[in-house]
PATIVO-842366 format. One record per residue: x, y, z of N, C-alpha, C in turn. Coordinates in pm, 1 decimal. Example, Ala and Ser with C-alpha at 12.3 -4.5 7.8 and 13.67 -1.06 7.14 Angstrom:
<recs>
       n_xx       n_yy       n_zz      ca_xx      ca_yy      ca_zz       c_xx       c_yy       c_zz
     1319.0     -569.0      780.0     1230.0     -450.0      780.0     1320.0     -330.0      780.0
     1285.0     -225.0      708.0     1367.0     -106.0      714.0     1290.0        3.0      787.0
</recs>
This chain:
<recs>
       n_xx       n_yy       n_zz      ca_xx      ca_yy      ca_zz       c_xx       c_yy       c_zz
       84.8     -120.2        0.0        0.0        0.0        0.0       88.1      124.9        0.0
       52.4      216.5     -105.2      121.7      376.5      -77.7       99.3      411.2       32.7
      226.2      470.9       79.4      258.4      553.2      175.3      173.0      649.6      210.8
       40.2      701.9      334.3      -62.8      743.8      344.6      -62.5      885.2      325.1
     -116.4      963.1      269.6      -84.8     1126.6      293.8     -166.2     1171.2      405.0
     -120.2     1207.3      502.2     -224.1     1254.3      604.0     -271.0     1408.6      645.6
     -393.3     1442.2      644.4     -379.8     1599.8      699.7     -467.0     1599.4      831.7
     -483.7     1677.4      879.8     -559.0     1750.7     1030.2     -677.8     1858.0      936.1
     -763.9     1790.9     1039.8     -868.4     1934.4     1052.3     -754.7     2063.8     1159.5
     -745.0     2153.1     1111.0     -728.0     2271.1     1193.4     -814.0     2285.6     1280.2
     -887.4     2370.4     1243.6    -1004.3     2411.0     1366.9    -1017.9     2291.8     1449.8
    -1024.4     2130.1     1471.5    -1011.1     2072.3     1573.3     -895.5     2115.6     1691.5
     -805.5     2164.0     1616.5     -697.2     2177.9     1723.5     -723.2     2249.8     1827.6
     -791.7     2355.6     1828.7     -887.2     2441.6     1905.6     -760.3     2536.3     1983.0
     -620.5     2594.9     1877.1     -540.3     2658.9     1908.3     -552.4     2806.9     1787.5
     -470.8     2899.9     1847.4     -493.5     2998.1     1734.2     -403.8     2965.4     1629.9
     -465.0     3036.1     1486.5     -434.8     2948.8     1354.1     -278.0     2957.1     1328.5
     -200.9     3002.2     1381.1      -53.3     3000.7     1355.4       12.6     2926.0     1423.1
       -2.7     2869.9     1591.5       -2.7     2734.2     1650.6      -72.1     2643.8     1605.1
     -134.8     2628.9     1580.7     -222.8     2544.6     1495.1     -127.2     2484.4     1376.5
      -79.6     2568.1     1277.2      -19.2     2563.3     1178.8      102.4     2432.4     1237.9
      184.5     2530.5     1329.0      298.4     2481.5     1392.7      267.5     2306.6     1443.6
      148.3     2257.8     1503.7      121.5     2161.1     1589.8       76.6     2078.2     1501.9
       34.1     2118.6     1326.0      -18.8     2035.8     1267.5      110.9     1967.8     1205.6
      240.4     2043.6     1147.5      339.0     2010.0     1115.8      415.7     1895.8     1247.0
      404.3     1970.5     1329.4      489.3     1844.6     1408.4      443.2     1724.9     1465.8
      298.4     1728.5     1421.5      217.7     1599.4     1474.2      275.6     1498.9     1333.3
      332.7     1540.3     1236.3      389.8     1472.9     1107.6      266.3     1462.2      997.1
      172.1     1555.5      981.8       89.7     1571.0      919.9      125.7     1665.2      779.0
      143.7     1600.4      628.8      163.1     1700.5      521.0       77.6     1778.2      494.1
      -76.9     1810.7      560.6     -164.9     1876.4      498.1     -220.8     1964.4      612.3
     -289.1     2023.7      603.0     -441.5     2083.9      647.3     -575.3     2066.9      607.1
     -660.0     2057.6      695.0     -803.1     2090.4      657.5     -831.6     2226.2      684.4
     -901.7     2308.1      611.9     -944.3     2443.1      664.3    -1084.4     2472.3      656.6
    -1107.8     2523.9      723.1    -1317.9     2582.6      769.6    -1285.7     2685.2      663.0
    -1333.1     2724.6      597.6    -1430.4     2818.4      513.3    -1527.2     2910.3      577.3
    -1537.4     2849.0      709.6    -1642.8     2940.3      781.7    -1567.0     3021.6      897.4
    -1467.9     2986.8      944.6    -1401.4     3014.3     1090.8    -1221.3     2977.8     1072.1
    -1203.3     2892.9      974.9    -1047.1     2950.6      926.6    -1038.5     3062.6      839.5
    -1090.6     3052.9      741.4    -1041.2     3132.6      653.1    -1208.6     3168.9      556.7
    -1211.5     3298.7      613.4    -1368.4     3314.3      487.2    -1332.7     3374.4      376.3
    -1394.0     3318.7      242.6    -1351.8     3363.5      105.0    -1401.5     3509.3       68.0
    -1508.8     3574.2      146.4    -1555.9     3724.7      140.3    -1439.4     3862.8      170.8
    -1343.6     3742.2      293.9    -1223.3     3807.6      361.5    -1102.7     3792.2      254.0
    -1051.7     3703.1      173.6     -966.5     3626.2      152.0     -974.9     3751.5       -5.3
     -842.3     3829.3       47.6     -789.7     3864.6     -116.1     -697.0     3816.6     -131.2
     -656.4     3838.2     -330.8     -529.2     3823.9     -351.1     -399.6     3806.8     -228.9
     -361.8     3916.1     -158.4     -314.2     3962.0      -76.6     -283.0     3884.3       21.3
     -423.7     3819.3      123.7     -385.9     3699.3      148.8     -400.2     3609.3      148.6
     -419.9     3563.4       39.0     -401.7     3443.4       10.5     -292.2     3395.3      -23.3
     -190.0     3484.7      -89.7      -57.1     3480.0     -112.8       49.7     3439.9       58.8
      -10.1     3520.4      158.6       37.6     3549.8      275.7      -22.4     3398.0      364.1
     -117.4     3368.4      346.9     -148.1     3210.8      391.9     -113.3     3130.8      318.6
      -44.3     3092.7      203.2       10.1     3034.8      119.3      171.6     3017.9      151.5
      229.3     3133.0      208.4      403.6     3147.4      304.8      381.9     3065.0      404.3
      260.4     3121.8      477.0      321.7     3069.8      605.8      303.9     2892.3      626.1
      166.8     2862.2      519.9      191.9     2712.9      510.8      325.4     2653.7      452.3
      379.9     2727.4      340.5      525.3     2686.4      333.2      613.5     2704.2      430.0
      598.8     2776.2      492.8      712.1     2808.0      602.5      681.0     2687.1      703.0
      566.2     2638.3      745.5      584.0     2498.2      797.0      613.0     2338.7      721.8
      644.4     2366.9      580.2      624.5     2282.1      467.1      451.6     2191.8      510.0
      354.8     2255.0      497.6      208.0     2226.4      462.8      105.3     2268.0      350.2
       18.3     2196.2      315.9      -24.1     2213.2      163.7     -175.6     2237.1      223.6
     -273.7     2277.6      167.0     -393.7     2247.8      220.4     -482.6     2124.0      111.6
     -514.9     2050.7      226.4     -602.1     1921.3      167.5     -752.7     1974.7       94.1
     -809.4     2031.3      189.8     -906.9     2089.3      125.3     -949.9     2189.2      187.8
    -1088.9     2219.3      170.5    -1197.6     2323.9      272.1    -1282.7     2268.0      273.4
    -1356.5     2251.2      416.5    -1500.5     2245.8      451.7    -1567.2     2403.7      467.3
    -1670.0     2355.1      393.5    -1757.5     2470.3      433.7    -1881.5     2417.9      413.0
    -1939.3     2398.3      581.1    -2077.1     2295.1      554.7    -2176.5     2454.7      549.2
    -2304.5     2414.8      502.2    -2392.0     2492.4      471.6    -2486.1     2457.0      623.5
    -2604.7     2536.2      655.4    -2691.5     2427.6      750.5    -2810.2     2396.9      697.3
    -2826.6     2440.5      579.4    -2904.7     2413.5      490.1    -2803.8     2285.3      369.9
    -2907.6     2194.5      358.3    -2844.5     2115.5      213.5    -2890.6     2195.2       62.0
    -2855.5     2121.9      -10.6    -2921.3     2160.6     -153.6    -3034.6     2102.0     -214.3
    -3080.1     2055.7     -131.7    -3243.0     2014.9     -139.7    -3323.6     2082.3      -98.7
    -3288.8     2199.2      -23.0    -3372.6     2317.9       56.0    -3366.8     2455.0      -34.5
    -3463.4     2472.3      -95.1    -3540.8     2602.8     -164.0    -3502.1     2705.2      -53.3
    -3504.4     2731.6       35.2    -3455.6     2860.8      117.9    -3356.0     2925.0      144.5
    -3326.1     3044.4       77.1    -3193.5     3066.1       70.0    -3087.8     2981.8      -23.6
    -3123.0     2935.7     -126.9    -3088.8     2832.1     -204.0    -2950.5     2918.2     -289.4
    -3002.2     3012.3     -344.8    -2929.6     3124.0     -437.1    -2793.8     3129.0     -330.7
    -2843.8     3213.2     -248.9    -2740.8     3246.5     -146.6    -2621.6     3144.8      -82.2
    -2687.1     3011.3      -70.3    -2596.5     2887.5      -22.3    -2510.9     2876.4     -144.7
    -2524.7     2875.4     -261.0    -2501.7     2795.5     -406.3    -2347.7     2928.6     -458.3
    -2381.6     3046.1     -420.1    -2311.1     3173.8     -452.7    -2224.4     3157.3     -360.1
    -2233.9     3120.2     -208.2    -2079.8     3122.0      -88.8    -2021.9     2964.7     -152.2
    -2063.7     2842.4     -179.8    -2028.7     2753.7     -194.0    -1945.0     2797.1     -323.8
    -1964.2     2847.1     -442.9    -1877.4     2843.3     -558.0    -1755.9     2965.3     -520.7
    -1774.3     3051.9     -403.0    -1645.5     3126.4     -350.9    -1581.1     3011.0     -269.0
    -1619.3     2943.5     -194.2    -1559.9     2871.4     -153.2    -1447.3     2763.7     -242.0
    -1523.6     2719.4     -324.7    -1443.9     2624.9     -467.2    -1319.0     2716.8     -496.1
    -1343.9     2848.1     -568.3    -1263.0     2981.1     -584.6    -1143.3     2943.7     -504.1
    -1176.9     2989.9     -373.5    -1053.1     2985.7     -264.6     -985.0     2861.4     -232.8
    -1023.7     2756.4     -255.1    -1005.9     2625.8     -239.5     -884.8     2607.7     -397.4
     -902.8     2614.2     -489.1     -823.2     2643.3     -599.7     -723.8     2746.5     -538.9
     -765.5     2851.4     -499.0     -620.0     2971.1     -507.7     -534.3     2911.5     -426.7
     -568.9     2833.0     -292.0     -489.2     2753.4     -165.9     -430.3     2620.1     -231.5
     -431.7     2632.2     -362.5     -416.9     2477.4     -430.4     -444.1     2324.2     -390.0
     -567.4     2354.2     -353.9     -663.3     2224.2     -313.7     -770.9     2229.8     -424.0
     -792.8     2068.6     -418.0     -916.3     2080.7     -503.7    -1039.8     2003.8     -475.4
    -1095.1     2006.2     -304.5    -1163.7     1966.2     -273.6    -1214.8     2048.4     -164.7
    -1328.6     2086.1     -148.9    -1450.1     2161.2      -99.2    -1585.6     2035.6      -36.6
    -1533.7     2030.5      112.3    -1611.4     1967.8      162.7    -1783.4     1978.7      230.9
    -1866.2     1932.0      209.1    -2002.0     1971.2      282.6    -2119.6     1818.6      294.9
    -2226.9     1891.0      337.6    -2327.1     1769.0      334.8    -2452.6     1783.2      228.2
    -2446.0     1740.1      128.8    -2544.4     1811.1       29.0    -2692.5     1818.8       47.8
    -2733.5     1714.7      186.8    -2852.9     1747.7      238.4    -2906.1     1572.9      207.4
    -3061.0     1606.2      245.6    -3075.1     1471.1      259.3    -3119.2     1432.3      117.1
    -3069.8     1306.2       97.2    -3112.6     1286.1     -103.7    -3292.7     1194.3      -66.4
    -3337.3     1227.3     -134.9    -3472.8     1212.1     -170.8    -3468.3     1011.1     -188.2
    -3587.7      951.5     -147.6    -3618.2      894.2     -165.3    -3631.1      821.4     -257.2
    -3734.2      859.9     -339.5    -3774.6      900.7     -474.3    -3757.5      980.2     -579.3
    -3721.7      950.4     -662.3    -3709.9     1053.3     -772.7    -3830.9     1124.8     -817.7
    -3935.1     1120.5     -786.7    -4097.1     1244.3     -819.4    -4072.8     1307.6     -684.5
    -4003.3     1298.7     -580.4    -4006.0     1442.6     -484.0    -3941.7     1536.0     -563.1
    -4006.3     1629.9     -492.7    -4016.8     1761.9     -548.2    -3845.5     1816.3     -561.8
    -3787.0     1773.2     -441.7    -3648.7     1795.1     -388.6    -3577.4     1752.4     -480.8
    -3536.8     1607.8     -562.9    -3509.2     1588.9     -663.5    -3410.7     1661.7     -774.6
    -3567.5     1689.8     -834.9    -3488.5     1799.3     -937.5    -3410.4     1896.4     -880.4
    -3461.0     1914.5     -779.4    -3386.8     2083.1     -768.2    -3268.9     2017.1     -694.1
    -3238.7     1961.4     -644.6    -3092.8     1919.0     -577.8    -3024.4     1883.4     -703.5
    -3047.0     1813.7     -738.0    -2982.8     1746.6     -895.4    -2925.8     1847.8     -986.8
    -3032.6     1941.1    -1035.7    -2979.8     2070.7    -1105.2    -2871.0     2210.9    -1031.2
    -2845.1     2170.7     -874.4    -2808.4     2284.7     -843.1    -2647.3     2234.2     -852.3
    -2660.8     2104.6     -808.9    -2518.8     2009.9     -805.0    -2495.0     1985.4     -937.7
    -2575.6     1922.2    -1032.8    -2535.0     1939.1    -1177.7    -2452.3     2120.7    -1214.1
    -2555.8     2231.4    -1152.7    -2431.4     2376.2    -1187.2    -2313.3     2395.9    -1095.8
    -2332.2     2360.5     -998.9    -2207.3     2354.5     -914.9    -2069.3     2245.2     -990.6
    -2140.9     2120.3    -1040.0    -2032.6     2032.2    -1099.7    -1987.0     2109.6    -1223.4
    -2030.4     2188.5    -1312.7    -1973.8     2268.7    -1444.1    -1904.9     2372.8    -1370.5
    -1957.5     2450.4    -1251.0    -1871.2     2559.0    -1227.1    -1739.3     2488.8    -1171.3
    -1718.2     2348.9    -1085.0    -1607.6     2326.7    -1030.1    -1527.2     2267.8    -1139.8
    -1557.0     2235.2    -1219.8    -1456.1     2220.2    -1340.4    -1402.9     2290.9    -1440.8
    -1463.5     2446.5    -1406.7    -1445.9     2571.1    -1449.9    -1306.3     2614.9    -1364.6
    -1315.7     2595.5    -1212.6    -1181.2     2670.6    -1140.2    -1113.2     2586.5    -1095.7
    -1128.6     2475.6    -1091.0    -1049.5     2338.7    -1020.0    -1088.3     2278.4     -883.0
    -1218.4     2285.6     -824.9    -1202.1     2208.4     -738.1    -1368.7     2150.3     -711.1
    -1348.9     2031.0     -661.8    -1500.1     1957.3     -659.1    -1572.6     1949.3     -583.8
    -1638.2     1976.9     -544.6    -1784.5     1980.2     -482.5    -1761.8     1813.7     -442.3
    -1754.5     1789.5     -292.2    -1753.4     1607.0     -244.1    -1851.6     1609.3     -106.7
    -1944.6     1548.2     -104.2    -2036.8     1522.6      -77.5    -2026.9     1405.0       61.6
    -1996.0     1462.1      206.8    -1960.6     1372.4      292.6    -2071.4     1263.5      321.4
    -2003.1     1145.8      340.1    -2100.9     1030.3      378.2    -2145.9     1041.7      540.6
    -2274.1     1002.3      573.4    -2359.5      957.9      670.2    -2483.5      971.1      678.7
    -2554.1     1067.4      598.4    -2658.1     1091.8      640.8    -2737.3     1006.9      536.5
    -2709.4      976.0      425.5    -2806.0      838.1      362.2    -2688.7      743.8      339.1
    -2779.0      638.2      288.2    -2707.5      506.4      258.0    -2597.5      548.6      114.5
    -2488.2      455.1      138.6    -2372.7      466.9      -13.8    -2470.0      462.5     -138.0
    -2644.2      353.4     -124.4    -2639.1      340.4     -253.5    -2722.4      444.2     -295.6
    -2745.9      499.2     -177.5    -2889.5      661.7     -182.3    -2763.0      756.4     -246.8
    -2642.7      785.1     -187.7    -2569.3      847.5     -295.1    -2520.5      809.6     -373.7
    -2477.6      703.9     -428.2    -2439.1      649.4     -566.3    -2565.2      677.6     -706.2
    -2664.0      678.4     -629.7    -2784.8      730.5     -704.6    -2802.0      861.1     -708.7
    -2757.3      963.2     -656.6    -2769.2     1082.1     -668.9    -2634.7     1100.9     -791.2
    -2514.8     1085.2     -756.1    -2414.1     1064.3     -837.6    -2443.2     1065.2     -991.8
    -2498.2      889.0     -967.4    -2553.4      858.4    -1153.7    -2611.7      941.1    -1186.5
    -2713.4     1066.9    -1129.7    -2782.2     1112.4    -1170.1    -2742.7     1200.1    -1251.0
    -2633.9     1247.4    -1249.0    -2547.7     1381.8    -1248.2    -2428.0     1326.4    -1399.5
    -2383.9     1450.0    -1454.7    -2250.6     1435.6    -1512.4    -2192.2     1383.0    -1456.0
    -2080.9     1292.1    -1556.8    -1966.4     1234.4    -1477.6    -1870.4     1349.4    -1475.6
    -1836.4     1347.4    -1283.9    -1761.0     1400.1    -1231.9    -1789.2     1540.9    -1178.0
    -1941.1     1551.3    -1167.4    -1982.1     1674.9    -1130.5    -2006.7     1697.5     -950.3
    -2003.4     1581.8     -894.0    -2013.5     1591.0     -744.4    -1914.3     1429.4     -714.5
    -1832.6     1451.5     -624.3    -1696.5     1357.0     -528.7    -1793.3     1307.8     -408.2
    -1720.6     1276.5     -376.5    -1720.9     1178.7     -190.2    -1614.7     1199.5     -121.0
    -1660.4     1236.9        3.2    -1565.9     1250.1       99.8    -1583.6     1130.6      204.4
    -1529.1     1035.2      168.9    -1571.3      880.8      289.4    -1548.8      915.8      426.6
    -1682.5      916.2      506.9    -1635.0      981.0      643.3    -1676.5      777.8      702.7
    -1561.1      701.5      745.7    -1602.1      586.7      805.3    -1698.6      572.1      956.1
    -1682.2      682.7      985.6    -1761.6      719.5     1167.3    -1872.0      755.9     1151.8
    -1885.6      870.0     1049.7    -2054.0      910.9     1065.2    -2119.2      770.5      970.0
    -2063.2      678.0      899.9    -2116.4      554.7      818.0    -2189.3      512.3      938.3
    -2074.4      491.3     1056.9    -2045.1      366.4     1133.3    -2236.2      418.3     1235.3
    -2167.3      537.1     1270.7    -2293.5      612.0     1353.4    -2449.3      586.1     1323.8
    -2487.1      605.1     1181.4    -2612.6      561.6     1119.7    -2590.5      422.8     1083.1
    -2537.1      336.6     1101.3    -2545.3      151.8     1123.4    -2521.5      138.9      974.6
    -2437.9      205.4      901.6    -2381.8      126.5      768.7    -2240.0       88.0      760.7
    -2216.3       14.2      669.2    -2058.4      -30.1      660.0    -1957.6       96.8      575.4
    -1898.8      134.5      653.8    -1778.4      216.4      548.6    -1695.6      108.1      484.4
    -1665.4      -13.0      483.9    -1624.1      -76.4      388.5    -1710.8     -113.1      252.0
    -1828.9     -122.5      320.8    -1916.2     -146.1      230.8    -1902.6       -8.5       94.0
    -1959.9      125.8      190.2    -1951.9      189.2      111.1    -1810.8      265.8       19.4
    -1707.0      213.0       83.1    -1553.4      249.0       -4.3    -1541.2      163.4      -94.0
    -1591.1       44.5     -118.5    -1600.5      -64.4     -249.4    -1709.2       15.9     -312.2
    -1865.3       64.0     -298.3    -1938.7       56.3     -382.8    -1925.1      210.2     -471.9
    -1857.9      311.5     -352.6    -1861.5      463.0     -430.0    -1710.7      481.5     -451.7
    -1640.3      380.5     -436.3    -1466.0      399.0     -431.3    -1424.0      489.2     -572.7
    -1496.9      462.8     -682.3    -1421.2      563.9     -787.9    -1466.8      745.2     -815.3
    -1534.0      765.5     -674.1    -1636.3      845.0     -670.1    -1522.5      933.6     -521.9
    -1446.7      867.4     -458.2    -1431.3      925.9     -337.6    -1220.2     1029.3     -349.6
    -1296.3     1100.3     -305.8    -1187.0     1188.5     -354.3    -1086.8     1258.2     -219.0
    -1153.1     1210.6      -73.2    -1098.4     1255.0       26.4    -1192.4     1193.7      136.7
    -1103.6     1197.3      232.0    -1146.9     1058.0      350.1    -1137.0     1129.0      484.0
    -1222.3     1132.3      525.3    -1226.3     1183.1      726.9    -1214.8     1062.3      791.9
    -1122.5     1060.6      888.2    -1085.1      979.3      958.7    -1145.1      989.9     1085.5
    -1240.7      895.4     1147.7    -1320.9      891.7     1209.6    -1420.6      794.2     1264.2
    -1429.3      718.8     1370.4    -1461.6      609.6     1403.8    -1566.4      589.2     1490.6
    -1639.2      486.5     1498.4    -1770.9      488.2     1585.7    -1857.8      410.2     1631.7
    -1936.2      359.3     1711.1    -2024.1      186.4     1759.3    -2148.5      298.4     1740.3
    -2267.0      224.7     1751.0    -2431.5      225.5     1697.8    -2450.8      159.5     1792.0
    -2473.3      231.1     1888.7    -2584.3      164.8     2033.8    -2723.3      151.4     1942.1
    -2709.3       54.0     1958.1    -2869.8        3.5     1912.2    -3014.5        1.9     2009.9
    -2924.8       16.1     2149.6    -3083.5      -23.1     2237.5    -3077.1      161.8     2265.5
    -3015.0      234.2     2195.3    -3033.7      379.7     2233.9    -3092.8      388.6     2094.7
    -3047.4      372.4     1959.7    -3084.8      401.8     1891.0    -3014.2      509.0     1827.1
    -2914.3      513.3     1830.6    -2779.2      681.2     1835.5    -2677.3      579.9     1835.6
    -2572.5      635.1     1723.6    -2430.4      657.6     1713.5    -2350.4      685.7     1829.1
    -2250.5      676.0     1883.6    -2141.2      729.8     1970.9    -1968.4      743.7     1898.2
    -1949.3      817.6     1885.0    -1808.0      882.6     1862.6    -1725.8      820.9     1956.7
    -1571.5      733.3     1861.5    -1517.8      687.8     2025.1    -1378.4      709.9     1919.9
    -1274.2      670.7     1988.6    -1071.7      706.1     1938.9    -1082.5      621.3     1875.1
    -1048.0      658.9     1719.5     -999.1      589.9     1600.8     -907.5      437.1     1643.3
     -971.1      379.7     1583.2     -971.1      203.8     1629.7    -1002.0      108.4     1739.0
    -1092.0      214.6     1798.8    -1151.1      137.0     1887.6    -1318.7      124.5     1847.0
    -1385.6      179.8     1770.6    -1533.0      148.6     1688.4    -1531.1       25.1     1612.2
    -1649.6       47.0     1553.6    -1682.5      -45.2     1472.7    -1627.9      -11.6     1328.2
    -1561.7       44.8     1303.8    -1501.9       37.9     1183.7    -1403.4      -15.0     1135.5
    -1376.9     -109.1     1023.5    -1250.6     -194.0     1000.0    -1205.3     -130.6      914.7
    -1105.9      -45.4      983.6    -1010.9       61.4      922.8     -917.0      -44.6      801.7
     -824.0     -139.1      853.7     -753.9     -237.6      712.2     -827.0     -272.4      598.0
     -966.1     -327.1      657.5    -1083.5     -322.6      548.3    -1123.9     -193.2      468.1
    -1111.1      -81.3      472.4    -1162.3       45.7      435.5    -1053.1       64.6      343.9
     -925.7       89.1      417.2     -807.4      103.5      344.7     -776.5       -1.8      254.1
     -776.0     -115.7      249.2     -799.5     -208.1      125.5     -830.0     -211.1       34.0
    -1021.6     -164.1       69.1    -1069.5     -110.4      -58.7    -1045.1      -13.7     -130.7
     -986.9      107.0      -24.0     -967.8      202.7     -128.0     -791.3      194.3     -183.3
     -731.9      107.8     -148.0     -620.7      107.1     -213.8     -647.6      -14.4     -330.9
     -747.5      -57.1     -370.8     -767.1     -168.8     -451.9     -823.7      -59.3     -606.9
     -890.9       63.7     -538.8     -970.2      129.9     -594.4     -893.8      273.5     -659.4
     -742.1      211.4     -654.1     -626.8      392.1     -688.1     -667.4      479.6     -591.3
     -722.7      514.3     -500.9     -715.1      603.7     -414.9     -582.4      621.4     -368.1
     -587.6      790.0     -399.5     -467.1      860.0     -395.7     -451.0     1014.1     -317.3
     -597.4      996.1     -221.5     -594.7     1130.4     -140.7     -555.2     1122.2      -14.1
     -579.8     1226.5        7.6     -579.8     1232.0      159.3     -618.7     1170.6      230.5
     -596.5     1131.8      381.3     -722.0     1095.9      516.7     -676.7     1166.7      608.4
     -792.0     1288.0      650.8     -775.2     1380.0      711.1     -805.6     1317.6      856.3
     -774.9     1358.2      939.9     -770.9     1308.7     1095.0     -906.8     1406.1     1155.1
     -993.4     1390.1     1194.5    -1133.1     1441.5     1241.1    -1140.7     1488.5     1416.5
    -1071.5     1363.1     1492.9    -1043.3     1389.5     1588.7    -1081.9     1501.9     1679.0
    -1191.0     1497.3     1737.7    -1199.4     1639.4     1870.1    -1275.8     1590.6     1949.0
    -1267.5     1472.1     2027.4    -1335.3     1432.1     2166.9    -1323.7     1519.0     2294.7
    -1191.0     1483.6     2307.8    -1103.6     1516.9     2437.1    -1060.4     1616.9     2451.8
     -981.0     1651.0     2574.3     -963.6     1778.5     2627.5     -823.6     1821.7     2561.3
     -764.8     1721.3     2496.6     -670.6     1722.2     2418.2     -652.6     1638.0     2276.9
     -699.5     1739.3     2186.4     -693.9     1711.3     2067.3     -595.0     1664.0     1976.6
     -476.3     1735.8     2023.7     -347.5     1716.1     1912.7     -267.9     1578.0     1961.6
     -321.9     1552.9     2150.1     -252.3     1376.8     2133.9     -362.5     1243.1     2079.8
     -503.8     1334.4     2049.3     -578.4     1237.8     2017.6     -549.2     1238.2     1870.3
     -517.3     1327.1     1817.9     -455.2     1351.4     1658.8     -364.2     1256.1     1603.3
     -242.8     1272.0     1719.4      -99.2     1192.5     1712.5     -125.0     1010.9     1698.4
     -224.6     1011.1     1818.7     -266.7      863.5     1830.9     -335.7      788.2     1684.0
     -381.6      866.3     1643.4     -497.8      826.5     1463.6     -367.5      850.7     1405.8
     -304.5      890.5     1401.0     -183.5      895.6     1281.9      -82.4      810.6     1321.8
      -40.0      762.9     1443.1        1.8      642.7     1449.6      -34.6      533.3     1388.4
     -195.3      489.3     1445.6     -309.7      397.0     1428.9     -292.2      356.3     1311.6
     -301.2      495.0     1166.2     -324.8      466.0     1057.6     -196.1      356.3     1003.0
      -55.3      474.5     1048.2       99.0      432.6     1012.3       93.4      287.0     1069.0
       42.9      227.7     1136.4       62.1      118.3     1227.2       -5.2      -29.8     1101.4
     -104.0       49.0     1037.9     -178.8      -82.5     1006.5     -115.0     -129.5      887.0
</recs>
């Protein structure tokens, strides 16, 4: 198996962004994750600095993996639809200038059925979002948990090829009682960046629980299998923020991973 590329969510670190910077490098992490909402907003973000956050990640030798910028609205929601669809393609924008080409979110819940109303209009907004991200370089990826792999593999088909990615989150899978192995075989040529993240499904609660990467129900060798069977060649960003200390719960998943 290739040698893993690993990055950090920043904002987990829950330090200011220039320690942050510093703690992500020496945890032996080549990347970053960055918020879009609370690292770095693209309304803020000129020329100017973007050039100037672009040093200082070199000055720690770090690249950025991608940007999240979740909406709290999906793209199945008519409200404020314009407005979500206009910060999301600045976001893509800035995500390209930081030389990443992945823009993380939750596209909302995918429809059932194809005659809901929701449907079309999710379909067509992600169908213009997929032409605009192949306009500036970066893709619109669509994190797993909130429906099943094959509820998004069906949203997917629906679409141009290559107009909406996957971001394989194995914990929030694990949380709603599906297999992230399952789903890294079935959307594997679809997944373009990986949250590292683990989890058991109390069943007599009926709820997910968040617990330290390799101790859930997720078969991390199994996950990684598939997606090394499948050319996966991105990132797996470390998710990590239980504890009162983040950056040794960080260190520990990046062992975990190096270990297997």
């Amino acid at each position: 198996m290739p040698e893993l590329k690993i990055a950090v969510q920043l904002r987990n670190l829950r330090q200011p962004f220039r320690s942050a910077l510093q703690t992500a490098a020496e945890l032996g992490a080549s990347a970053v994750e960055l918020d879009a909402r609370l690292d770095v907003r693209p309304q803020e973000m000129s020329q100017t600095a973007v050039r100037q956050l672009r040093k200082q990640l070199e000055d720690v030798r770090l690249r950025v993996a991608a940007l999240s910028f979740y909406t709290r609205r999906g793209y199945n929601v008519a409200l404020d639809l314009d407005r979500r669809v206009e910060a999301t393609r600045q976001a893509m924008q800035l995500a390209h200038a930081l030389g990443a080409s992945v823009v993380v979110n939750h596209v909302g819940r995918v429809p059932d059925d194809d005659t809901d109303p929701a449907w079309p209009l999710m379909v067509d907004v992600l169908r213009d979002l997929g032409e605009y991200g192949h306009r500036v370089g970066a893709l619109l990826c669509a994190e797993t948990g909130s429906e099943s792999p094959a509820q998004l593999q069906k949203l997917i088909q629906a679409l141009p090829d290559g107009s909406l990615g996957v971001t394989l989150n194995p914990g929030n899978l694990a949380l709603q009682g599906f297999s992230a192995t399952e789903a890294a075989e079935l959307l594997g040529p679809h997944i373009h960046y990986v949250h590292v993240k683990d989890g058991v499904r109390d069943a007599a609660q009926g709820r997910g629980v968040e617990v330290p990467i390799g101790r859930g129900s997720v078969d991390f060798p199994a996950v990684l299998s598939a997606l090394a069977e499948r050319a996966y060649r991105g990132y797996f960003a470390i998710q990590s923020d239980r504890g009162a200390d983040p950056a040794a719960e960080m260190r520990q998943a990046i062992e975990f991973l190096h270990n297997l």
